[in-house]
C-alpha positions as CSV (number, residue, x, y, z in Angstrom):
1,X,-30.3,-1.5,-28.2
2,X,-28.2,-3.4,-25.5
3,X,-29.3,-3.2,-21.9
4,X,-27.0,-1.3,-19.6
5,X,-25.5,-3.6,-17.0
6,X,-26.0,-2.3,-13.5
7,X,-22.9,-0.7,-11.2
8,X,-23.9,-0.2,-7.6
9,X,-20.8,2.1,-6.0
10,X,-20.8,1.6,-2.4
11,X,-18.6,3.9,-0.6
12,X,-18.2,5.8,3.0
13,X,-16.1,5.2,6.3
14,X,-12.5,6.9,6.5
15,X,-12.4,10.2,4.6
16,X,-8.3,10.1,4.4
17,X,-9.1,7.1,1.4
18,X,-11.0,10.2,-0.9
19,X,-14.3,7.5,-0.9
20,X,-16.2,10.5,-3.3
21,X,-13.2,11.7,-4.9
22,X,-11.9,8.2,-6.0
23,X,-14.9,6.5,-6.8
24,X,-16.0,9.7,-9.0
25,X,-12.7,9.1,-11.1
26,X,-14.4,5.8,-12.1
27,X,-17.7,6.5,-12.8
28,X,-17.4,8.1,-16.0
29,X,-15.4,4.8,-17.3
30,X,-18.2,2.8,-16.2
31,X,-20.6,4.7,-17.7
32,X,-18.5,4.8,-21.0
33,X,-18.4,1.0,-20.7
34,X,-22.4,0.3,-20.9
35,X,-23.0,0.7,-17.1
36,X,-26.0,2.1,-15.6
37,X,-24.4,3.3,-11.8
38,X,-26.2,4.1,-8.5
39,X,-24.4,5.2,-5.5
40,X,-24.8,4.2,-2.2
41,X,-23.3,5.8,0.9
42,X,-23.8,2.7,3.6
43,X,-24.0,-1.3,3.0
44,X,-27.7,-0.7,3.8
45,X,-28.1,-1.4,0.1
46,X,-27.1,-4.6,0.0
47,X,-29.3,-6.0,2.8
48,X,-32.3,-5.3,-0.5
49,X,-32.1,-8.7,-1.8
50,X,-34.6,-8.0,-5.1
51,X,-32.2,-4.5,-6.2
52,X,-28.9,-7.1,-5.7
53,X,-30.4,-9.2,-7.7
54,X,-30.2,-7.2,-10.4
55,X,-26.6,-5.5,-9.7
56,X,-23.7,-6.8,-12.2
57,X,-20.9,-5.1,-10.7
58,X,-20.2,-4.2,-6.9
59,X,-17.5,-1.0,-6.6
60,X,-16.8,-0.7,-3.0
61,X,-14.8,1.9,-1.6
62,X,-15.6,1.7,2.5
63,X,-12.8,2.0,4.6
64,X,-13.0,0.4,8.0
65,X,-16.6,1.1,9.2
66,X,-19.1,-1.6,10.4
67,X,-21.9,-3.9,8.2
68,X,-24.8,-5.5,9.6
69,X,-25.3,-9.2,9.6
70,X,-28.5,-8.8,7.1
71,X,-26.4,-6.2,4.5
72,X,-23.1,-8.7,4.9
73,X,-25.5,-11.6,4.0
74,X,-26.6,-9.9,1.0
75,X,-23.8,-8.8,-0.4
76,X,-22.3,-12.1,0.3
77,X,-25.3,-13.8,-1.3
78,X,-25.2,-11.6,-4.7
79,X,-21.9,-12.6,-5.4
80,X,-22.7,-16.2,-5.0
81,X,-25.7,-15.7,-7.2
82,X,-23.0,-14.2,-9.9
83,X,-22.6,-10.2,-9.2
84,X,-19.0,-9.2,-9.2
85,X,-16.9,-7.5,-6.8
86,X,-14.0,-5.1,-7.3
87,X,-12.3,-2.5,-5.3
88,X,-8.7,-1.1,-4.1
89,X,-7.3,-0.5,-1.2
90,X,-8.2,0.1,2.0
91,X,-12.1,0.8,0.3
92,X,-12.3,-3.3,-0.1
93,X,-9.3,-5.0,1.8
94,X,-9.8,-2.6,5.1
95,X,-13.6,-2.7,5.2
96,X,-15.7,-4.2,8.5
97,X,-13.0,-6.0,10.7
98,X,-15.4,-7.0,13.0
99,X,-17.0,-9.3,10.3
100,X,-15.2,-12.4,9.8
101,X,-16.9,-13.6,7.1
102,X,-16.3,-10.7,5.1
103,X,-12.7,-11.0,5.7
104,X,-12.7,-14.7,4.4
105,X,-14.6,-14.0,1.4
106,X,-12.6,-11.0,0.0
107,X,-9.5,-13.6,1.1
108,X,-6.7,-10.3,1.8
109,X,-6.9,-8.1,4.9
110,X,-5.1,-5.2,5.6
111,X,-2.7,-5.4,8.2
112,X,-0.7,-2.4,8.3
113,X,1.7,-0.3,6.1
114,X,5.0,0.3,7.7
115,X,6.4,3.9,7.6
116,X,9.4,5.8,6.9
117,X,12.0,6.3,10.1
118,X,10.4,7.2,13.1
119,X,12.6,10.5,13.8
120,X,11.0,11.6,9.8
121,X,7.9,11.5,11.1
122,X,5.1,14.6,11.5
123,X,1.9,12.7,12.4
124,X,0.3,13.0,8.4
125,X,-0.7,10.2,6.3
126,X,2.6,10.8,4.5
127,X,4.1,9.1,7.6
128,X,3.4,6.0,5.5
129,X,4.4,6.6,2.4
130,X,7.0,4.8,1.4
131,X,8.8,3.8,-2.3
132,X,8.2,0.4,-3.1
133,X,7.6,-1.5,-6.6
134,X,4.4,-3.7,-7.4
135,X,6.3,-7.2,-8.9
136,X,3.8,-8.6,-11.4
137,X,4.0,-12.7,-11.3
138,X,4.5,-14.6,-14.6
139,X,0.7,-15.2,-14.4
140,X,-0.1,-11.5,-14.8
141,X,1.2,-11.6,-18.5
142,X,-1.7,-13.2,-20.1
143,X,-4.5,-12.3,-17.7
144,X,-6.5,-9.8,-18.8
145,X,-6.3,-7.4,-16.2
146,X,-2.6,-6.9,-16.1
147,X,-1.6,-8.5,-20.2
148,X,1.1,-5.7,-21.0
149,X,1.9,-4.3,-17.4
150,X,5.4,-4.9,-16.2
151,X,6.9,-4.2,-12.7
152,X,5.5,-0.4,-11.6
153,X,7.4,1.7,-8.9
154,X,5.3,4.2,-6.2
155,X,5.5,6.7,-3.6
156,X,2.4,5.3,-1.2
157,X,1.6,3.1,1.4
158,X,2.6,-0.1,0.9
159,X,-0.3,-2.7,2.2
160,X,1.5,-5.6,4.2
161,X,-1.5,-7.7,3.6
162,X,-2.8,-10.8,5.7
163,X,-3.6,-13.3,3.0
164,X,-5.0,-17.0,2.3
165,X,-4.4,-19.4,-0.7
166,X,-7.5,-19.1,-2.7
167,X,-6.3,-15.3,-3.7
168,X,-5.1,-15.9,-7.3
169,X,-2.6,-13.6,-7.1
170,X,-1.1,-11.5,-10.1
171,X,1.3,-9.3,-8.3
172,X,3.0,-8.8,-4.9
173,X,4.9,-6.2,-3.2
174,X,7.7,-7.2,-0.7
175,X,8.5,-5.2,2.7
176,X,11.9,-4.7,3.1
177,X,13.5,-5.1,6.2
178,X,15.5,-1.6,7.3
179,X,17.1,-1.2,10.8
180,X,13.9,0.1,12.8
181,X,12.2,-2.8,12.3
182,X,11.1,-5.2,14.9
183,X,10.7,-8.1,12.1
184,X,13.9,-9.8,10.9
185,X,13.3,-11.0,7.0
186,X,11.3,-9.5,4.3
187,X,7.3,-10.0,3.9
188,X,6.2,-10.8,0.1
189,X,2.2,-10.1,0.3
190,X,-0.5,-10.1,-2.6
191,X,-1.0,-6.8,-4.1
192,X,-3.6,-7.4,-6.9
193,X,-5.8,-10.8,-7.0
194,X,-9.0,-12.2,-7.6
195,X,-11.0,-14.5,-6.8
196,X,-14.0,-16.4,-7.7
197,X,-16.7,-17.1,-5.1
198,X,-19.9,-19.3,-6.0
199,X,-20.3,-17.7,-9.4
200,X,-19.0,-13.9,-8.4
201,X,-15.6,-12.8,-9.2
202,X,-13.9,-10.5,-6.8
203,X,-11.2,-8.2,-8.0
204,X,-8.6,-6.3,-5.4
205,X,-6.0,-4.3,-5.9
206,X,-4.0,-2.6,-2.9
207,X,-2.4,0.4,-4.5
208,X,-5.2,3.0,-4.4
209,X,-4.2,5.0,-1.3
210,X,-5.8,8.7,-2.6
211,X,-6.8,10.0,-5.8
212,X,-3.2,10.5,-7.2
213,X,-2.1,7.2,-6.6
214,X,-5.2,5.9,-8.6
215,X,-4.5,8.7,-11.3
216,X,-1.4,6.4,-11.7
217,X,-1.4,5.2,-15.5
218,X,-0.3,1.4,-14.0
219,X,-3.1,1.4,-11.2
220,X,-5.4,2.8,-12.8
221,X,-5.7,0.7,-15.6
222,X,-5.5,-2.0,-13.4
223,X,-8.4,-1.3,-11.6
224,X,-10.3,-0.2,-15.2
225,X,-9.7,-3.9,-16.1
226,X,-10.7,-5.4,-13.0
227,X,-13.4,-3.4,-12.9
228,X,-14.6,-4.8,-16.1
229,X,-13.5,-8.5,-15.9
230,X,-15.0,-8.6,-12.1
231,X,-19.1,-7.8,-14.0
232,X,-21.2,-10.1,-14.8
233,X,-21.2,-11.1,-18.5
234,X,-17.6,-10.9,-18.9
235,X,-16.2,-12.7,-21.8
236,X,-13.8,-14.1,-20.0
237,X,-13.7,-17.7,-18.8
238,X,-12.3,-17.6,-15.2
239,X,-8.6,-19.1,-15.2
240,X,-8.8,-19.1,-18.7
241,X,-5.6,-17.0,-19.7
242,X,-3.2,-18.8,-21.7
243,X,-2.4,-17.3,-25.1
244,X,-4.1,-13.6,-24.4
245,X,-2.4,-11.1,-25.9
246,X,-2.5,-7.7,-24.5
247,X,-4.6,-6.3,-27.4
248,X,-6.7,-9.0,-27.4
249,X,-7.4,-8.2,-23.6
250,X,-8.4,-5.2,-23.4
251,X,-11.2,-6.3,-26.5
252,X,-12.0,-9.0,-24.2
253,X,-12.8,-7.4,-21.0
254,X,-14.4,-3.7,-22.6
255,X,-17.1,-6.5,-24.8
């Protein structure tokens, strides 16, 4: 009998990101997929160096909120030692801004998502939600988290995201410029990438705002994948995508 591999779902902070609702979408896929999970609703978790030892996958869905220098170091340290990391939106690239570290090793920070016209404005969360189209890069072809994905159009907020070049990036979304905006040419930012750190791999993807953006048949099967590839023990060689088919990929990643 094979040894389940070990999920730990971290999630908390900001209620308007669904952290219970939209990590419970997932859990059943990871279970389906040969994971044992335990939940976690604070970072305390990963301050327990002998339990993160252990841990082959890291779901994090903790908006904004605050991490402790021991329980940054340990999560930082597991995915050195080879535990992945995955997450979407604000749950991963909007977690613990006063931790600079943690904002250099997920390598994508939230910055803001610019809204519709100020005179259509209520004061909701729909404020923000703008149309907008996630532009897969030629990369994203054969990788095995986006093989068979073309470009995808939403209704959501669209993350402008503050980025740096170790993000291998397999999509981007671009903010426009319209005529109530103070900047002057359009913004391309990363919208999915990963990225390998020590011998971790850390997945993001930026769509993800609520539960029926994730029920999206595009993002979610993103995030399924990167889920999967982000584990320890995937088959997958890091950077290793040329000639994966989209069949092949989805063998690949589900072992």
């Amino acid at each position: 009998m094979t040894t389940p591999r070990t999920a730990l779902v971290v999630r908390g902070g900001w209620d308007g990101h669904q952290p219970v609702e939209a990590t419970n979408l997932f859990i059943p896929f990871l279970e389906e997929n040969g994971f044992s999970v335990r939940i976690e609703e604070s970072p305390a978790i990963y301050a327990d160096a002998e339990y993160m030892a252990t841990v082959d996958l890291i779901v994090q869905c903790t908006t904004m909120a605050t991490i402790e220098r021991p329980e940054f170091e340990g999560l930082r340290g597991a995915i050195e030692a080879g535990t992945g990391m995955a997450g979407w939106h604000g749950g991963i690239a909007d977690s613990y801004r006063h931790e600079s570290d943690y904002l250099t090793l997920i390598g994508g920070q939230f910055g803001c998502h610019p809204g519709k016209h100020p005179d259509e404005r209520k004061g909701e969360q729909a404020d923000n939600y703008v149309p907008y189209t996630v532009n897969m890069l030629p990369v994203a072809a054969n990788h095995p988290i986006t093989a068979g994905i073309q470009d995808y159009d939403l209704v959501t907020e669209q993350y402008w995201v503050l980025a740096d070049d170790y993000c291998d990036v397999l999509a981007t979304t671009t903010q426009k410029v319209r005529e109530w905006d103070p900047w002057h040419r359009e913004i391309t930012s990363p919208a999915i990438w990963t990225r390998q750190w020590g011998e971790g791999r850390i997945f993001v993807s930026t769509p993800g705002h609520r539960v029926e953006v994730l029920e999206d048949p595009n993002v979610r099967t993103v995030i399924e994948r990167g889920m999967l590839w982000a584990a320890r023990g995937s088959d997958q060689p890091y950077g290793d995508h040329a000639g994966t088919t989209p069949r092949k990929a989805a063998a690949e990643v589900t072992r």
